[in-house]
C-alpha positions in Angstrom: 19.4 -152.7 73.7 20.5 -154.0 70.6 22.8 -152.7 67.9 19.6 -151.5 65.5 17.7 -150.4 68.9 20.8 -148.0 69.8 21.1 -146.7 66.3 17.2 -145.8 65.7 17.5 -143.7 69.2 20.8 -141.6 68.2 19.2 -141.0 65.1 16.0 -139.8 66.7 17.6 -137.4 69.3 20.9 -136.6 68.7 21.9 -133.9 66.8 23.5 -135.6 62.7 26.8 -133.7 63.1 29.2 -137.3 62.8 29.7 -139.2 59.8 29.3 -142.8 61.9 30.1 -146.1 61.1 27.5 -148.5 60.9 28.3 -150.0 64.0 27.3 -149.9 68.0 29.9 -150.4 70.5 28.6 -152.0 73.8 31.9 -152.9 75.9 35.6 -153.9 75.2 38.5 -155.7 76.4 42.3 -154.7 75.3 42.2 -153.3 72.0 38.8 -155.4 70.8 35.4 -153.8 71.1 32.1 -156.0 71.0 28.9 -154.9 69.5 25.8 -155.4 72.1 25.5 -158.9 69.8 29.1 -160.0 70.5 30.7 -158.9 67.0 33.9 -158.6 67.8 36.5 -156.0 66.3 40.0 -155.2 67.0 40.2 -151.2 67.1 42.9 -149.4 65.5 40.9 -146.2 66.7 40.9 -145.9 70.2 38.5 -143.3 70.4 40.7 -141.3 68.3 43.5 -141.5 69.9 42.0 -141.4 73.4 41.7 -144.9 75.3 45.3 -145.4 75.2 44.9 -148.2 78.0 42.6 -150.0 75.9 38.9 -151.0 77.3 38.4 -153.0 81.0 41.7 -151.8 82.7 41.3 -152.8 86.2 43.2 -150.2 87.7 42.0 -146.8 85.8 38.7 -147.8 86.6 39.3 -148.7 90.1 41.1 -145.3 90.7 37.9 -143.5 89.1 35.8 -145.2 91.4 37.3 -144.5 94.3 37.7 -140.9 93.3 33.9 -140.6 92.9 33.2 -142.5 96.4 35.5 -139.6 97.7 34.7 -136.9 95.5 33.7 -136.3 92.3 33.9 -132.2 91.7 34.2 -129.6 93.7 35.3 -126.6 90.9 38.8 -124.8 91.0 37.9 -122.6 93.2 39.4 -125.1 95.8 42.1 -127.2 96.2 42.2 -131.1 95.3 44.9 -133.4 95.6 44.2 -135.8 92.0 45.4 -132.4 89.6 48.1 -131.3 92.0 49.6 -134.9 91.7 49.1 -134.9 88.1 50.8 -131.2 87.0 53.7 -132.4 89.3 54.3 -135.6 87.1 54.1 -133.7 83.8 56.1 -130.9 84.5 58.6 -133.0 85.8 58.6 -135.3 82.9 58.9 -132.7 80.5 60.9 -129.9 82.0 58.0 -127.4 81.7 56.7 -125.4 84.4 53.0 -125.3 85.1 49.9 -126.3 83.8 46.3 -125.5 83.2 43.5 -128.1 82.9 40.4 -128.1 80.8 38.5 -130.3 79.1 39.5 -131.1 75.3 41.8 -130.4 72.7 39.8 -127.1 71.1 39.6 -125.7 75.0 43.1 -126.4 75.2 44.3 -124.8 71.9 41.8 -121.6 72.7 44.0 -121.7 76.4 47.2 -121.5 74.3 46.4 -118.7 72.0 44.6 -116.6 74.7 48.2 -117.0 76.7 50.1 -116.4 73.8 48.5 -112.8 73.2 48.6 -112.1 76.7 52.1 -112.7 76.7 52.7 -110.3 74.0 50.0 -107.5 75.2 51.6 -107.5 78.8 55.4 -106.9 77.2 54.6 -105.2 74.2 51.1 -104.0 74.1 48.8 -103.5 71.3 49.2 -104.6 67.7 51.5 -107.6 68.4 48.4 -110.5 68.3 49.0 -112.9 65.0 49.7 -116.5 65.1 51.2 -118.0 62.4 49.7 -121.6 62.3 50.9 -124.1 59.5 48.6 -125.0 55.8 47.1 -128.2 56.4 47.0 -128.0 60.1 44.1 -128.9 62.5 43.4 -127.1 65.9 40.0 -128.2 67.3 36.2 -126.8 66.3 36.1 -124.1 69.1 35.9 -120.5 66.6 39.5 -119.6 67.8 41.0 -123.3 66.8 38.9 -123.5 63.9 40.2 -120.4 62.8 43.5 -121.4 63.3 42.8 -124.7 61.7 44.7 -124.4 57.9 42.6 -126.7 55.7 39.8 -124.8 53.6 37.2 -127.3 54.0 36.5 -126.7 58.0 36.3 -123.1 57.1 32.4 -123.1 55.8 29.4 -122.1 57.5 30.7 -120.3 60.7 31.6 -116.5 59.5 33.0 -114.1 60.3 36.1 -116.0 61.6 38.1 -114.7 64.3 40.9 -111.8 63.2 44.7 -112.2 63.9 46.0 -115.9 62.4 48.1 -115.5 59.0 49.3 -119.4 57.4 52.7 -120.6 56.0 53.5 -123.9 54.6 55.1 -126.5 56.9 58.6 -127.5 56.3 59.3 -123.9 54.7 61.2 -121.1 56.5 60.8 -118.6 53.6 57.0 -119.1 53.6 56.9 -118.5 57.5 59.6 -115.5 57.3 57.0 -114.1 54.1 53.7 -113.7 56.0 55.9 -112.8 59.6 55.3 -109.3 60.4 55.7 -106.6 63.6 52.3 -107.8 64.5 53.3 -111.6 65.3 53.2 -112.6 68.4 53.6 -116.6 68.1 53.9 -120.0 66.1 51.5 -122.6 66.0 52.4 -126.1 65.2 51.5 -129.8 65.2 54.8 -131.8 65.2 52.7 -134.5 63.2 49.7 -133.4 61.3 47.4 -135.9 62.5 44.0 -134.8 60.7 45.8 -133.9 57.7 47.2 -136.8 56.8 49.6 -138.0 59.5 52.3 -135.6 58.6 55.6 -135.4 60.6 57.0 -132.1 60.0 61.2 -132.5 59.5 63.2 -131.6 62.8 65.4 -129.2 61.1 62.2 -127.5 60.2 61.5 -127.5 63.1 64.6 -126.6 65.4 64.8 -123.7 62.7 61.2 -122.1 64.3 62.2 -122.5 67.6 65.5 -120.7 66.9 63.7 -117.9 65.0 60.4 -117.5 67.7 63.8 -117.1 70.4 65.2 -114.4 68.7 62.0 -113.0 67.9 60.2 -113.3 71.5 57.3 -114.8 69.2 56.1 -118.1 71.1 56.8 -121.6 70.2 53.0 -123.1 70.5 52.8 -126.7 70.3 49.5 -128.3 69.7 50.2 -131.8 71.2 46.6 -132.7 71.4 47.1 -136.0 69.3 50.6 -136.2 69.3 51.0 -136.5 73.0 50.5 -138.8 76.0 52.7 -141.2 74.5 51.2 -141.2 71.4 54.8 -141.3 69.2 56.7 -143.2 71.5 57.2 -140.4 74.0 55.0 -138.5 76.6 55.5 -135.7 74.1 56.6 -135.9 70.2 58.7 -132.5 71.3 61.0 -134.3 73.4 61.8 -136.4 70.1 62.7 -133.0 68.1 64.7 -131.4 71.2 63.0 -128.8 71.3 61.2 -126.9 74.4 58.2 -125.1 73.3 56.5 -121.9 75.1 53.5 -123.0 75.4 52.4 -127.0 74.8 48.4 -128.0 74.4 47.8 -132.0 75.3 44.2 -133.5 75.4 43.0 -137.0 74.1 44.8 -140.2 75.6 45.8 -138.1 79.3 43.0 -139.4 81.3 42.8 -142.6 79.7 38.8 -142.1 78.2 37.7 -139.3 80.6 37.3 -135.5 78.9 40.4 -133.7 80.0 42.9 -131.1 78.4 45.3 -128.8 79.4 48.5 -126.5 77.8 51.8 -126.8 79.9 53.9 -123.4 80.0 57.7 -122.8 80.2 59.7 -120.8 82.7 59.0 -118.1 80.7 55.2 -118.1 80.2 54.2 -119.8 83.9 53.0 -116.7 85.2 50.9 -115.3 82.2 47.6 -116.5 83.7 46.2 -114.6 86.3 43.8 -114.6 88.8 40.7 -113.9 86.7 42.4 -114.3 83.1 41.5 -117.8 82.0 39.2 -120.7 83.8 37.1 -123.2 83.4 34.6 -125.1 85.4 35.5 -128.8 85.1 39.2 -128.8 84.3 41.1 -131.1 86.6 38.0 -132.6 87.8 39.3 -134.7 90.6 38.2 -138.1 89.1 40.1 -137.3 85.4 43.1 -136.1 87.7 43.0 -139.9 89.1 42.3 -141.3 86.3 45.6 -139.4 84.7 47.3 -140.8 87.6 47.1 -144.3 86.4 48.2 -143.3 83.1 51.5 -141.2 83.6 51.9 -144.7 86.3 51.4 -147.1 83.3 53.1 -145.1 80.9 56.6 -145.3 82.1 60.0 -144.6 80.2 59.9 -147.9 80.2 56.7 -148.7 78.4 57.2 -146.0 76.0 59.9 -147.6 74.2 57.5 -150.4 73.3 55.0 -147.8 71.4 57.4 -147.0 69.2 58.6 -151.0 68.4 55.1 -151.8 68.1 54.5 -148.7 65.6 57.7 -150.0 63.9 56.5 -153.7 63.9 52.9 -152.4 62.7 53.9 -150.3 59.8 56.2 -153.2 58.5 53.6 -156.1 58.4 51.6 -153.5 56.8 53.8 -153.0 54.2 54.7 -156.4 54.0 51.1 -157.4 52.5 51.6 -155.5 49.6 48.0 -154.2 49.2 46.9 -152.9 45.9 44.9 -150.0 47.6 47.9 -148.7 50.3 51.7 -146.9 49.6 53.9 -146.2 51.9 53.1 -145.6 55.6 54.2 -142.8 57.6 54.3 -141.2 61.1 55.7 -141.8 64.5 55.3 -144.6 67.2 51.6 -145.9 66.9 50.3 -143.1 65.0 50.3 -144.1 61.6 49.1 -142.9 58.2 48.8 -145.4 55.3 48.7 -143.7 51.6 46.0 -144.6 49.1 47.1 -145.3 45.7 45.6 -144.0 42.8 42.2 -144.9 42.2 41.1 -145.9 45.8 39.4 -144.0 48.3 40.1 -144.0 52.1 36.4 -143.8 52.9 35.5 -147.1 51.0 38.5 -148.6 52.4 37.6 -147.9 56.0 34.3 -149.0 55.7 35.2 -152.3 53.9 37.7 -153.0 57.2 35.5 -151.7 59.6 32.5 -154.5 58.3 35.2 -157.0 58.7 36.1 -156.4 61.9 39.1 -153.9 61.8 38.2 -150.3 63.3 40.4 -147.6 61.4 40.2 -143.8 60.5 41.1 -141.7 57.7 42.7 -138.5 58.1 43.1 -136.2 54.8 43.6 -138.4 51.8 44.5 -141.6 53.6 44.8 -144.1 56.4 45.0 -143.1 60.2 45.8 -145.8 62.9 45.6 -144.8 66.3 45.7 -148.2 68.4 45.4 -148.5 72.1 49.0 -148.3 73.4 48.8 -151.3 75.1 47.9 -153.4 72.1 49.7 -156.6 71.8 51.4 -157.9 69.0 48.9 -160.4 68.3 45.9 -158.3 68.2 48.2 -156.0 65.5 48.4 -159.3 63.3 44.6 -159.8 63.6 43.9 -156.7 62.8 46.4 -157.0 59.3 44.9 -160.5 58.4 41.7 -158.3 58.6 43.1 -156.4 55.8 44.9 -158.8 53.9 41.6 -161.2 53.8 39.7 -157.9 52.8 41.7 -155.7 50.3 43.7 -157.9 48.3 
């Protein structure tokens, strides 16, 4: 089909709910994507932070298809080897204890909130429920996450909303200490605000929660959905604060492009989940536990190190063109936020790049970048000729 061809059908028979780019993606290589016509555009995207191997890597997809010669699902009503391998590697690369798999980041977050309470209900029993998410925060579209989303404009449409989530302002004890009550049961945090505008929250900020939420018994919930899988420049941005949270939610770049989720527990929260409690149908499908394989395989100690000198050498070529439209940049290993300056709006910037070639997102008032995590040095400086030929 061609692009035009591909476009009229979505249009026809798939529900308007995205604000699209003008553009149909038909295969990729690395970090460039080709239109079915054989426009060529290096991604700064990956799928929003999801194809962290980039597009045609040999080895993911040979895992997934061997998976699916041997078995594709089978429900978790039985045991499979591809999960069991995978919860071994992340707990033991994280220090946590256990996990539970599901599908995407809202699933997960729901996971993490329906623990939380539980945790609280079985020690303390009614009237201990609220979470405490941060302003500006982003959580998933699922009614729980979107509830405990903190930025107005998600919060249309859907009411009534679901009861129990009270918000402070990030970086600000006295604001979290203000709306903390006998009925709080937890803390919910992203270590970076992705959606909101790539926001890293300060570490004494945050050592300061986790200190509190132990003295407390409230849980430290960690909403790594974005932030994790090597994201920052380590399999989780928690192990760059030193901190250990309760209860951690991951999603996006863990299977390498296939829909899978999950929230890793501590010691203390690993057996909150019983029999009956929490499921889900496709979580840990056997083929996304493979494909995860080849992912925690790829993305070593090793090759971690690199995400955050290629975030480093990306932000400073960045900054080096000295665009009229762009400020500082922000964030941690390759996720980056780029500031607008006064008079410029991140929408028409993105679609300016995105015409010529350069896939990017916005996120709040500015610039997101979320490049594969194996994207090589030279695609970075064709994707920031892209801008300079285009913005300045």
């Amino acid at each position: 089909m061609t692009s035009q061809e591909i476009k009229s059908l979505t249009n026809q028979y798939v529900m308007n709910s995205y604000g699209r780019f003008d553009v149909a993606i038909d295969h990729g290589k690395g970090a460039k994507l080709y239109s079915p016509e054989g426009k060529e555009y290096i991604d700064f995207t990956s799928g929003i932070g999801v194809s962290d191997l980039g597009y045609g890597n040999e080895p993911w997809a040979e895992a997934i298809f061997d998976q699916a010669k041997k078995l594709g699902h089978t429900s978790n009503l039985f045991y499979t080897e591809p999960s069991a391998r995978l919860a071994e590697k992340l707990c033991k690369r994280t220090g946590m204890s256990n996990v539970f798999f599901a599908n995407g980041g809202g699933e997960a977050n729901e996971g993490m909130i329906k623990l939380a309470r539980k945790y609280s209900f079985d020690k303390y029993g009614l009237g201990r429920s609220t979470i405490i998410p941060l302003k500006n925060s982003f959580h998933g579209r699922t009614m729980a996450a979107l509830t405990a989303t903190g930025q107005d404009k998600f919060h249309n449409y859907f009411f009534p909303f679901v009861e129990g989530f009270k918000f402070a302002e990030a970086n600000n004890l006295d604001s979290l200490m203000e709306v903390a009550g006998d009925d709080t049961c937890a803390v919910m945090v992203e270590l970076v605000q992705g959606e909101g505008g790539v926001l890293p929250l300060d570490k004494d900020y945050v050592h300061s929660v986790a200190k509190l939420c132990e003295e407390k018994d409230w849980l430290l919930l960690v909403d790594e959905v974005q932030t994790g899988i090597g994201r920052t420049g380590s399999l989780f941005a928690f192990q760059q604060y030193g901190v250990l949270p309760d209860v951690c939610s991951f999603a996006k770049g863990i299977a390498g492009g296939l829909p899978m989720s999950g929230i890793l527990a501590n010691e203390k929260c690993k057996d909150v989940m019983t029999p009956g409690t929490h499921g889900t149908t496709f979580g840990g499908n056997p083929m996304c536990g493979a494909a995860g394989l080849v992912v925690q395989e790829i993305l070593s100690d090793e090759f971690l190190t690199t995400v955050q000198e290629k975030g480093a050498y990306l932000r400073s070529q960045i900054e080096a063109l000295d665009l009229p439209c762009f400020g500082k940049t922000r964030g941690l290993g390759l996720m980056i936020g780029i500031e607008m300056a006064e008079g410029y709006q991140n929408k028409e910037i993105a679609d300016k790049l995105v015409e010529a070639g350069l896939l990017v997102l916005t996120a709040g008032p500015g610039m997101r970048l979320l490049p594969p995590l194996v994207i090589t040095n030279e695609e970075m400086d064709a994707g920031v000729a892209i801008m300079k030929k285009t913005l300045s």
